[in-house]
C-alpha positions in Angstrom: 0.0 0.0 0.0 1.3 3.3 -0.7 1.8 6.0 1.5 -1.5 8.1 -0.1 -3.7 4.7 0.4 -2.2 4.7 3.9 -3.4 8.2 4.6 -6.7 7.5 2.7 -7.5 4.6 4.7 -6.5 6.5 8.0 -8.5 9.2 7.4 -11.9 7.1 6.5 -11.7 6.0 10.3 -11.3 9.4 11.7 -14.4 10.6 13.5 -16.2 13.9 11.8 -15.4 16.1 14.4 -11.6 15.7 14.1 -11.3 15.6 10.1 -11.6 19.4 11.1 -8.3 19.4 12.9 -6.8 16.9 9.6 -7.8 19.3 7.6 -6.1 22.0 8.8 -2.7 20.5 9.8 -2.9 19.3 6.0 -3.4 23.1 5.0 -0.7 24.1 7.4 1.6 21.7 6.2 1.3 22.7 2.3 1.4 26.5 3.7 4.9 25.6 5.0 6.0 24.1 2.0 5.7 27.0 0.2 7.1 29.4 2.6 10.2 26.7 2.3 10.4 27.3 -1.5 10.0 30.8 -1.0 12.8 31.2 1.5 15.0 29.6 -0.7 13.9 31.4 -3.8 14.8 34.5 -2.0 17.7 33.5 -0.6 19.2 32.3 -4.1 18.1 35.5 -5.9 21.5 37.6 -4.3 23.6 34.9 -5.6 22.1 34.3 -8.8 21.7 38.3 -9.5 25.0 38.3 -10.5 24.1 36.5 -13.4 20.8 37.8 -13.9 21.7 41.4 -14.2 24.1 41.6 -17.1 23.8 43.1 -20.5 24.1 39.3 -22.2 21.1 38.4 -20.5 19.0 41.4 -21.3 19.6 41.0 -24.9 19.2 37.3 -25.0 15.5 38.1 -23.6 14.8 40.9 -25.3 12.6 39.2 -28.1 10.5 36.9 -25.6 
């Protein structure tokens, strides 16, 4: 069984009043995520501006 089928079986024996509380831990959880690859976007942009912010690069997107 996978780990989705695992989860999907799990949750089908949950009683209704805590699916509320599954619910959101699941939202919080793909909230984080995000925020993860966000943090990191922003941290690489410094490093990568480098690159980004030449003259080559301007003209090589010029036309898109």
């Amino acid at each position: 069984m996978t780990r989705r089928e695992l989860l999907l079986h799990e949750i089908e024996g949950v009683p209704d009043p805590v699916l509320e509380e599954v619910l959101d831990f699941i939202h919080h959880l793909k909230a984080r995520a995000g925020k993860d690859g966000l943090d990191t976007a922003i941290a690489s942009e410094s490093s990568l501006a480098k690159d980004w912010l030449r003259p080559e690069e301007d003209e090589a997107w010029r036309n898109l």
